[in-house]
C-alpha positions, 0 to 999 in steps of 0.5 A: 957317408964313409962309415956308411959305407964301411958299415954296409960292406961288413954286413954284406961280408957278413952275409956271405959268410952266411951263404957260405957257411949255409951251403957248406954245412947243409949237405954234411951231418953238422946242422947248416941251421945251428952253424948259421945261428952260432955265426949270426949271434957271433956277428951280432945280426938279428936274423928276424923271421924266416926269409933268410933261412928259406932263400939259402935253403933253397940255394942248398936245394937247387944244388941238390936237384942238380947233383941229384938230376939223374936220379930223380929223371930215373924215378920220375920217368919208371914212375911214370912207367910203372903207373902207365903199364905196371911194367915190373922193370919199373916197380922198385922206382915206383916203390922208392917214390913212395917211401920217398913220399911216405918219409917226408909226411912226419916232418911236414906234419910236424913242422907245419902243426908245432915248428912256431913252438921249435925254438932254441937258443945257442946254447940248445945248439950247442947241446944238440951237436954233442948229440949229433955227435954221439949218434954219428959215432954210434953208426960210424963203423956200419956196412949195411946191405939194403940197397934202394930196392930192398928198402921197406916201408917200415925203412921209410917211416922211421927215417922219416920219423928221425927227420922230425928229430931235425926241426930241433934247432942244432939238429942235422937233418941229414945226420938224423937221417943218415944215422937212421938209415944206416942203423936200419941196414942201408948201404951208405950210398942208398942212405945217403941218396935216400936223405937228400932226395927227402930233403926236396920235397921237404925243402919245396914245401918249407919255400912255398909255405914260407914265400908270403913271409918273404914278400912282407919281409921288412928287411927284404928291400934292404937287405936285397943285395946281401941276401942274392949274395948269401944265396949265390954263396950257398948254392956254389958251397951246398954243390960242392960240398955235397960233392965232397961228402959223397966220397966220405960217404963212399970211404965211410969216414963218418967219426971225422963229423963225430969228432967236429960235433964234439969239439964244436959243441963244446965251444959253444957252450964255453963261449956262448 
């Protein structure tokens, strides 16, 4: 019983670890899927089906709607406005809900069509954050001049189309999509809000299509108490974390996540 015991208390620090690596890497441009695969075959858990990555995603999202209220509560209310009176004050928020909506179809498509076929293994992450780290250099020293009212449509599609590139494993969503808008002239704050206000319809979808999946988990009963605490691990870190990258964003320290990218791919190509 004792061993019992023990065994169960490292599988739930186990998936805290998770929960916290999740929420710390979701919002910074390193891959929180590739970090939780890398952690997961370390710690030798066979994380079967996609309930686990749903739950904390969805962690990483309402920490997102959170950080994020005030913007969508402006969007939502000139939207609104705009459709009401095509009150011209309210047109560029309306414009920004579009490109929002025209962004997020690419990835939905796709992944819907062929994300069963999206599959890696650790060393295709390790391969991917050797990319991802080749992309954020390449962008590291860019001052754009586009705000979110001067975004074009021809802006939203091939961010769109760079948030497709993600749904490879080792990926950064947030990377692609970043690296996309500033090499399009986006200034870091607006492609910085333009990725993660992307990032919640796209994460609402993956939760909906995913829910029966999680109901007919095998696991679900029990492994309930460690995946509430992953969640509740990834909400507290996707918050604060999401906090923090802002203001590297704002001091555009980018090359710091080139050189993690670097150093953390080639790690798990020797070891893995």
């Amino acid at each position: 019983m004792e061993d019992n015991n023990v065994t169960d208390f490292i599988t739930l620090l186990k998936y805290l670890f998770l929960g916290l690596l999740q929420g710390l890497t979701e919002p910074i441009p390193v891959s929180s899927s590739g970090h939780v695969e890398i952690a997961a075959y370390f710690f030798d858990l066979n994380i079967v089906g996609m309930s686990f990555a749903i739950l904390v995603n969805t962690a990483s999202l309402i920490a997102v709607l959170l950080i994020y209220r005030e913007d969508i509560y402006r969007l939502v209310k000139n939207g609104v406005l705009y459709l009401k009176t095509k009150d011209q004050k309210a047109e560029a928020d309306f414009r920004f809900i579009i490109y929002l909506i025209v962004a997020t179809i690419p990835a939905g498509v796709i992944g819907v069509l062929f994300g069963d076929y999206l599959t890696g293994n650790i060393k295709t992450v390790g391969i991917t954050l050797l990319v991802t780290g080749v992309a954020l250099w390449i962008i590291r020293n860019l001052r754009g001049r586009k705000n979110d009212s001067t975004i074009t449509l021809k802006d939203a599609i091939i961010v769109g189309l760079a948030q497709t590139v993600a749904l490879i494993p080792g990926i950064s969503r947030s990377g692609a999509t970043i690296v996309a808008a500033m090499g399009l002239g986006m200034k870091q704050e607006t492609a910085l809000r333009f990725s993660f206000l992307m990032y919640i319809p796209v994460s609402v979808g993956s939760a909906i299509l995913g829910f029966s999946d999680m109901l007919n988990d095998p696991n679900i009963s029990t492994l309930a108490i460690p995946y509430v605490i992953a969640f509740i691990a990834s909400l507290i870190a996707s918050y604060f974390s999401l906090k923090w990258f802002m203001g590297i964003m704002a001091r555009g320290n980018l090359k710091i996540f080139a050189f993690y990218c670097f150093i953390a791919g080639t790690l798990v190509l020797v070891f893995s």
